[in-house]
SERO-4910 file (N, C-alpha, C, O; in steps of 0.05 Angstrom, whole numbers):
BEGIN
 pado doro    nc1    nc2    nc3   cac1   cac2   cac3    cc1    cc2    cc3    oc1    oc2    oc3
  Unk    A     17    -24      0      0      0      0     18     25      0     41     26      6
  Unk    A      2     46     -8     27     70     -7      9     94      7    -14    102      7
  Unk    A     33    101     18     23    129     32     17    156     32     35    173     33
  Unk    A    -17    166     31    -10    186     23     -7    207     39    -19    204     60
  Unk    A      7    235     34     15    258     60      3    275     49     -8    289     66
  Unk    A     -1    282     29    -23    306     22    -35    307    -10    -21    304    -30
  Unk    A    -59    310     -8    -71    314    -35    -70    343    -51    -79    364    -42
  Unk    A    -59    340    -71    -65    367    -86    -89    378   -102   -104    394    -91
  Unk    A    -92    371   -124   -109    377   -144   -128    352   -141   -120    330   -134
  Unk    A   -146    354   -145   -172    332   -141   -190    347   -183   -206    365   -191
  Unk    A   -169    319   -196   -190    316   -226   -205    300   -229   -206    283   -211
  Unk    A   -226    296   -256   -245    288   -255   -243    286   -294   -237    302   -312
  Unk    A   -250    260   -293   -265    257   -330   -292    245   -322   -299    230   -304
  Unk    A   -308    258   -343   -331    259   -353   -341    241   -374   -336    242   -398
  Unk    A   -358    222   -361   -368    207   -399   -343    191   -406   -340    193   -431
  Unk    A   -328    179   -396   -312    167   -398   -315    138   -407   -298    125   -419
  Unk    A   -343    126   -397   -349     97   -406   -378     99   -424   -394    115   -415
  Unk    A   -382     91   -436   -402     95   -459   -429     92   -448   -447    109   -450
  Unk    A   -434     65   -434   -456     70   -424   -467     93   -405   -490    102   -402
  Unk    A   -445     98   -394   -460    119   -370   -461    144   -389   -476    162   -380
  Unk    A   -453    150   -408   -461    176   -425   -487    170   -431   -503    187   -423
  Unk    A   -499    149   -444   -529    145   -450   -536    145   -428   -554    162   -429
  Unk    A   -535    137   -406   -555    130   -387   -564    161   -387   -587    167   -384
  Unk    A   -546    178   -389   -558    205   -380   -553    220   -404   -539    240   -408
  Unk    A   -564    210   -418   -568    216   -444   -544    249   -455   -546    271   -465
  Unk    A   -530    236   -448   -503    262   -473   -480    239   -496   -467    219   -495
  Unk    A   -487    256   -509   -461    241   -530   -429    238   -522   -415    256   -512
  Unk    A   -420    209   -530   -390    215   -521   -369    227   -537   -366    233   -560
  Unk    A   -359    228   -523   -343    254   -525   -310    246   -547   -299    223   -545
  Unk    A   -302    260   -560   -284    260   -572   -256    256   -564   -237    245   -575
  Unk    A   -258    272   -533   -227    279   -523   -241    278   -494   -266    277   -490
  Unk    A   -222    278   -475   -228    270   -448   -241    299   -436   -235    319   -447
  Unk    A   -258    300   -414   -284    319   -411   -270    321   -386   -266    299   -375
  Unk    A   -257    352   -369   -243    343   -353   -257    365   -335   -265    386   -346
  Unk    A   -261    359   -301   -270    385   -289   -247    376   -263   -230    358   -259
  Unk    A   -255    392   -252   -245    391   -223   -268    392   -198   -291    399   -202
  Unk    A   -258    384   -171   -272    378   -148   -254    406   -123   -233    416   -131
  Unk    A   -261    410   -107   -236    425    -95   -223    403    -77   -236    382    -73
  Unk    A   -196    409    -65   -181    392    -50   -197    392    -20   -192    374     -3
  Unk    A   -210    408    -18   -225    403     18   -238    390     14   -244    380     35
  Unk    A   -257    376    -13   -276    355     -5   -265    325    -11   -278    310    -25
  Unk    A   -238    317      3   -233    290     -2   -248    285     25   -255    301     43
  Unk    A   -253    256     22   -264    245     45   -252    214     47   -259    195     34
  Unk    A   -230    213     68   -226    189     71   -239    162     88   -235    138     91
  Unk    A   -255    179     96   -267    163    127   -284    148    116   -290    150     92
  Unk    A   -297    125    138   -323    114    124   -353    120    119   -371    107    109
  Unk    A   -353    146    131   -381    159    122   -379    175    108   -360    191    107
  Unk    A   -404    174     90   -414    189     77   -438    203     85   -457    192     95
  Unk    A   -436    236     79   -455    253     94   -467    266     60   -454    278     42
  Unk    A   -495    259     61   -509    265     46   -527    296     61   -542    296     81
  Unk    A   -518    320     41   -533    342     48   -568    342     47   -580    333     28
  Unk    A   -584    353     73   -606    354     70   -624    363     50   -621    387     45
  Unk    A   -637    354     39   -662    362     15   -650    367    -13   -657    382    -31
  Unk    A   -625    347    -11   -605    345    -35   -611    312    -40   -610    295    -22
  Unk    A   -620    306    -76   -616    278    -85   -581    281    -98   -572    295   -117
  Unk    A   -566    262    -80   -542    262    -84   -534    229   -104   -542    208    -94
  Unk    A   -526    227   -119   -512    206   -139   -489    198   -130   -475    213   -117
  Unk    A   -479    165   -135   -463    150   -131   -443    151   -157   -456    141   -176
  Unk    A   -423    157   -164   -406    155   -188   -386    143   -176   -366    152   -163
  Unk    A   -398    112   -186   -353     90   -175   -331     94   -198   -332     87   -221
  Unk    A   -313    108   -184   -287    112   -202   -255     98   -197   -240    100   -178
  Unk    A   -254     86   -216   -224     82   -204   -204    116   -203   -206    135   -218
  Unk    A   -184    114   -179   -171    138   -176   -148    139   -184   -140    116   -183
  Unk    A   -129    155   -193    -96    147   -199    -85    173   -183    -94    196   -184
  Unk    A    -67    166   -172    -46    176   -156    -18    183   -175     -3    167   -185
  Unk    A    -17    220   -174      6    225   -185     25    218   -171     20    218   -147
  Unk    A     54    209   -176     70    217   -160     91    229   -164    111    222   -151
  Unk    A     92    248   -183    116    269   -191     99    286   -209     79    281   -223
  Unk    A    118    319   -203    111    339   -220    123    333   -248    145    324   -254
  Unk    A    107    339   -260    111    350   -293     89    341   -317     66    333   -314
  Unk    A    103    343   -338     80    345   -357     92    324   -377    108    329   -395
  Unk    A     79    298   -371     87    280   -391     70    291   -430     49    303   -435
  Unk    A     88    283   -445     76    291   -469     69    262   -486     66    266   -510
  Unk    A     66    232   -478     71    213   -489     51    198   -469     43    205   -447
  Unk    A     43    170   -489     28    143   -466     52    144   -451     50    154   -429
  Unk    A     73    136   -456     93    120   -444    101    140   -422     97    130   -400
  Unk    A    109    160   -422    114    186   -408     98    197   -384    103    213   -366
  Unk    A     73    178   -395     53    191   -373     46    169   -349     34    176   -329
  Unk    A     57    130   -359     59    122   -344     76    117   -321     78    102   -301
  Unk    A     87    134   -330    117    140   -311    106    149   -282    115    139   -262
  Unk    A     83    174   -283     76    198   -265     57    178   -255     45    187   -236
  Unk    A     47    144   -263     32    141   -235     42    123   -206     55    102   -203
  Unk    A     33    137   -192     45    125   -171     27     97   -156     36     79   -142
  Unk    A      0    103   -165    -20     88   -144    -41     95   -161    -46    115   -174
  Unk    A    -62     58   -152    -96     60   -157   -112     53   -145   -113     30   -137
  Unk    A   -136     76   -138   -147     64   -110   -179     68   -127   -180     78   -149
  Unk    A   -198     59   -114   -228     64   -116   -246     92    -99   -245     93    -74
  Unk    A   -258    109   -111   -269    136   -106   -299    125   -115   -305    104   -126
  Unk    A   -318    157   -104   -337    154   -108   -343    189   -114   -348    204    -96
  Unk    A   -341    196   -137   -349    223   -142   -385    231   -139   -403    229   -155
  Unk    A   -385    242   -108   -416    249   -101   -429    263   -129   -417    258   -150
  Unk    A   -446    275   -129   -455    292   -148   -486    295   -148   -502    277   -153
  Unk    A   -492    320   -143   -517    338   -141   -530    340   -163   -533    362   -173
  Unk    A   -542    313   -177   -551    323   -198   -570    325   -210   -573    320   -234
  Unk    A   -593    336   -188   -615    362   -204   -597    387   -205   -600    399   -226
  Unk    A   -577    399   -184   -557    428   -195   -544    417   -216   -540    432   -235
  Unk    A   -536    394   -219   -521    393   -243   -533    399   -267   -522    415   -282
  Unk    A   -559    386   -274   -576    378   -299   -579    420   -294   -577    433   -315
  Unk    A   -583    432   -274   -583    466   -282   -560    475   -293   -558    485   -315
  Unk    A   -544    471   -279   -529    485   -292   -515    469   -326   -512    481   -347
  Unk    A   -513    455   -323   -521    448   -352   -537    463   -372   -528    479   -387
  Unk    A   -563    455   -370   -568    467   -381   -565    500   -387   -571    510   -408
  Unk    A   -556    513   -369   -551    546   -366   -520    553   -386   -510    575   -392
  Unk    A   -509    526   -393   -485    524   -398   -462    533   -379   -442    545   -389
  Unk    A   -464    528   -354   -450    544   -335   -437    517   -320   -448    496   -320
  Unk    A   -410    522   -306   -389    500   -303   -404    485   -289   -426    495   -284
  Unk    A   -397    453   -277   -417    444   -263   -395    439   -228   -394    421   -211
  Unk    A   -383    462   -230   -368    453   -191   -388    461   -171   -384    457   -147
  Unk    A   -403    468   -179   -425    466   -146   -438    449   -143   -445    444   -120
  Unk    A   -444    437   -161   -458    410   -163   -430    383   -159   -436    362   -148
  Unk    A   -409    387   -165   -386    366   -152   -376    372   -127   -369    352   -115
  Unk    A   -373    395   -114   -349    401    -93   -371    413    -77   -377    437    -79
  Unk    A   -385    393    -55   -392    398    -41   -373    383     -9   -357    367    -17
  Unk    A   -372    386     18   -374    375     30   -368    344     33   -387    330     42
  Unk    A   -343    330     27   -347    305     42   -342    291     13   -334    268     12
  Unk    A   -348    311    -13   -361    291    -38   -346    275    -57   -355    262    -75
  Unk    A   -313    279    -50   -290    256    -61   -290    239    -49   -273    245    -33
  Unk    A   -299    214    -41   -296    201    -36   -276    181    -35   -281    165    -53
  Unk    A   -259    176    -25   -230    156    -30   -220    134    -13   -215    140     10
  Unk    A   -216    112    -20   -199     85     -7   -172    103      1   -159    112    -18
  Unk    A   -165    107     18   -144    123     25   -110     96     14    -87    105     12
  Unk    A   -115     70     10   -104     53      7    -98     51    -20   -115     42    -36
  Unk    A    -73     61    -29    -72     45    -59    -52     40    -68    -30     50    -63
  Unk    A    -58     20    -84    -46     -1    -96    -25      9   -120    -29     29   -134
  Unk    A     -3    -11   -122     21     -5   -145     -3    -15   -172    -13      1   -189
  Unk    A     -6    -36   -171    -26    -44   -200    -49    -45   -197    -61    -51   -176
  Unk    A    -60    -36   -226    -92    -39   -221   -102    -62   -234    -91    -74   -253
  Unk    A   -133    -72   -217   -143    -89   -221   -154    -87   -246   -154    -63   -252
  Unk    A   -165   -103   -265   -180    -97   -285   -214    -92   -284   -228    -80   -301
  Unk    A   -220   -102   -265   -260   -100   -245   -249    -88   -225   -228    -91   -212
  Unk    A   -278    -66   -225   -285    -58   -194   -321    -56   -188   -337    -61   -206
  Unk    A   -329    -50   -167   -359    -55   -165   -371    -27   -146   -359    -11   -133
  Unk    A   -385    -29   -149   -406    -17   -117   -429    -27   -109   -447    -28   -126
  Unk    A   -435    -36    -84   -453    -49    -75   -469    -27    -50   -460    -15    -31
  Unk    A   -499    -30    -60   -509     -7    -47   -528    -31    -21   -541    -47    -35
  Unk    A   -532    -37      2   -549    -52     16   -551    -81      3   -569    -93     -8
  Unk    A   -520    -88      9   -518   -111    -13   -523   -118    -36   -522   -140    -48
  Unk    A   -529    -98    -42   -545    -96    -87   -521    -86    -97   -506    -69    -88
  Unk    A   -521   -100   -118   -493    -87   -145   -510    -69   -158   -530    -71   -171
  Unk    A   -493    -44   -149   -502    -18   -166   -489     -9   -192   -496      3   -212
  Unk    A   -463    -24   -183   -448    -12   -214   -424    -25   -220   -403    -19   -208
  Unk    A   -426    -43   -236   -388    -56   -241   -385    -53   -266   -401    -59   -284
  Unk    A   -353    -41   -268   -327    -33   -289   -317    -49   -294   -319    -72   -286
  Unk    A   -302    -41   -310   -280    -53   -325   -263    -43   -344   -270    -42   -368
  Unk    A   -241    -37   -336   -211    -21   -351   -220    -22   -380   -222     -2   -395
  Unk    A   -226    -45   -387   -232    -55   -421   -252    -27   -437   -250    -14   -458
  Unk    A   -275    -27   -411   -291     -7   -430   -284     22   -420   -305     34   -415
  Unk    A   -266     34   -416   -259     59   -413   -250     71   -438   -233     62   -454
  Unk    A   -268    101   -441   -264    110   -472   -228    116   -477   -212    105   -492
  Unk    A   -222    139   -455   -191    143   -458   -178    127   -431   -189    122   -410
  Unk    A   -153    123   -440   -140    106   -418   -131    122   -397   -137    146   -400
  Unk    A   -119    117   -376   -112    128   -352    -82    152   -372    -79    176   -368
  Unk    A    -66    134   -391    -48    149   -405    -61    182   -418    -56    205   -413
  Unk    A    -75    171   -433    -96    188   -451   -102    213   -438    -96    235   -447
  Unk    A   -115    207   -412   -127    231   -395   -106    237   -379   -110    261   -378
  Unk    A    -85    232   -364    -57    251   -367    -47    268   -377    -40    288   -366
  Unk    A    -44    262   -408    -33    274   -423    -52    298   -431    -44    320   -435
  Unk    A    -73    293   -432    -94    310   -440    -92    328   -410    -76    346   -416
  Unk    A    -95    329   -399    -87    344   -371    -64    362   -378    -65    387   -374
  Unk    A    -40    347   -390    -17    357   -380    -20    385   -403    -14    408   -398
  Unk    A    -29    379   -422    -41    404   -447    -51    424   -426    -53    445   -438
  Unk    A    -57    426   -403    -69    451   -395    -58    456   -380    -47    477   -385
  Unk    A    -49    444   -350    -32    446   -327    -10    428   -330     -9    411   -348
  Unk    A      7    433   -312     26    416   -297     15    405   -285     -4    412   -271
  Unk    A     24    382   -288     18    349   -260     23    359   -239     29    383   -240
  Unk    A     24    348   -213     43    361   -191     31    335   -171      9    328   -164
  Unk    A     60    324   -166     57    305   -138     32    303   -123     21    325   -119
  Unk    A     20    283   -114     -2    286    -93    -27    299   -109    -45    306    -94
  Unk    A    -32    303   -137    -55    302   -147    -73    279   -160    -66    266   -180
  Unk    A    -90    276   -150   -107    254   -160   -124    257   -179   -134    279   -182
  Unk    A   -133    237   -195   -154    233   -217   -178    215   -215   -176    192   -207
  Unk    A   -195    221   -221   -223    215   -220   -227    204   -241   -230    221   -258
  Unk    A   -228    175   -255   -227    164   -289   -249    163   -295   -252    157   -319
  Unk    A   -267    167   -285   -295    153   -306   -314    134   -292   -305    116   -279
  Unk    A   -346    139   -296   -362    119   -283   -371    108   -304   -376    116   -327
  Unk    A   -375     81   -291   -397     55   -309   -430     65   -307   -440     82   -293
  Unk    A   -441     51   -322   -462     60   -309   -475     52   -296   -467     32   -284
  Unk    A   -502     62   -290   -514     50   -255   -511     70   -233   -511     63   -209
  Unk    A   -509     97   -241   -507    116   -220   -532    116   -199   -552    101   -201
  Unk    A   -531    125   -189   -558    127   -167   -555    141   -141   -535    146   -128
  Unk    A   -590    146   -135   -583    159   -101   -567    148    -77   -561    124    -76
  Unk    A   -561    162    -63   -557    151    -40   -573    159    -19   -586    179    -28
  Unk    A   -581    153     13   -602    155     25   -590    150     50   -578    129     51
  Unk    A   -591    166     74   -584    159    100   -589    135    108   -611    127    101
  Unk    A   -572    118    122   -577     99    125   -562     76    106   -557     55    118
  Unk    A   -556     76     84   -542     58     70   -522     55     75   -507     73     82
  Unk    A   -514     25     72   -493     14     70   -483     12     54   -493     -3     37
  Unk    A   -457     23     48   -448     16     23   -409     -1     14   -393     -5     33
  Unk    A   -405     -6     -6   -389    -23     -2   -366    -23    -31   -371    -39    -49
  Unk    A   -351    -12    -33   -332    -13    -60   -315    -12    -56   -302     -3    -37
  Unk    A   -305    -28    -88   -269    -37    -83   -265    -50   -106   -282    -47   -123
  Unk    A   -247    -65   -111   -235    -80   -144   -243   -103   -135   -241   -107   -111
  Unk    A   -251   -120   -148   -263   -152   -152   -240   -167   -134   -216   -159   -131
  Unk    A   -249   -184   -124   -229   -200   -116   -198   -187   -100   -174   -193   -104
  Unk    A   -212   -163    -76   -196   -147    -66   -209   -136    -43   -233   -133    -46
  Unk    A   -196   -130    -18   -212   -127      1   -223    -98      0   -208    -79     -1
  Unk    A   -257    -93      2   -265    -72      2   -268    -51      8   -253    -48     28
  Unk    A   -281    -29      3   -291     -6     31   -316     -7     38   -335     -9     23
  Unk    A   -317     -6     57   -346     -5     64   -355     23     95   -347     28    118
  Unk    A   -372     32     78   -376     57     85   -411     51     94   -425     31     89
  Unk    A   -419     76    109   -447     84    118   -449    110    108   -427    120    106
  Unk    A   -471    126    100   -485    141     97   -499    145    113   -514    127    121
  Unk    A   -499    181    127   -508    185    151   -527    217    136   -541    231    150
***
């Protein structure tokens, strides 16, 4: 496992797996769809705090862990900068989202709320090829590396076109589909197939 001492930048791709673009009906995308979360809403712990008279969404992501500054310009270049891969859950507000959408206006109020990165604080040198989420013992949503539009390389590099990398920033790759509410009271449970889980409550 590796350790982390501080998070920097908290990214995010969008529409990254094909189904979950239909499920919510937008077309996929050409080049990787990239936003940001702010760095105060990582949440390592095992609860999840769902804001009052907010329908909040489940998005299972695998995460990648930078671990050096710079700006790879290559696949090969960019596998260099990862250090670690763990399992996230990007919250997301999305009746504000579906607004501001439509308003054409960014969608960070609807991501960076409170609590709403969710992260395995534990991660791993290699990644698994499956991961899942299990909501009250129900499979809500399972991946697979295979169907990811751009690769973990891909959306690096596409990153590095705008910013510098920088140590201790993490990435958000992409949900399967099967998003859904969450609800005080749930149990919930994610991690890579055949790997010991997280399992969290919602309060």
């Amino acid at each position: 496992m590796i350790e982390i001492k501080k998070i920097e930048n908290i990214y995010c791709v969008g529409r990254n797996f094909e189904g979950h673009a239909k499920e919510l009906g937008n077309k996929v995308p050409s080049s990787p769809l990239i936003f940001q979360k702010s760095n105060s809403t990582i949440n390592f712990s095992e609860k999840i705090q769902v804001p009052k008279n907010k329908t909040i969404e489940h998005e299972l992501e695998i995460v990648v862990l930078i671990g050096k500054d710079g700006v790879p310009k290559n696949s090969n270049e960019a596998q260099s900068f990862i250090s670690g891969f763990s399992i996230g859950l990007d919250l997301t507000d999305r009746a504000l989202q579906g607004e501001l959408k439509k308003k054409g206006f960014p969608w960070f109020a609807a991501k960076s709320f409170k609590g709403s990165a969710v992260v395995d604080k534990n991660f791993q040198l290699e990644c698994p090829k499956e991961f899942y989420l299990n909501v009250n013992q129900e499979l809500r949503q399972r991946g697979n590396l295979k169907d990811m539009i751009f690769s973990f390389e891909d959306i690096l590099v596409h990153i590095s076109k705008i910013v510098e990398l920088k140590k201790g920033d993490i990435v958000f790759t992409g949900t399967p589909e099967g998003v859904g509410p969450l609800e005080s009271g749930d149990q919930v449970e994610m991690g890579f197939t055949n790997h010991p889980p997280k399992k969290l409550i919602v309060i």
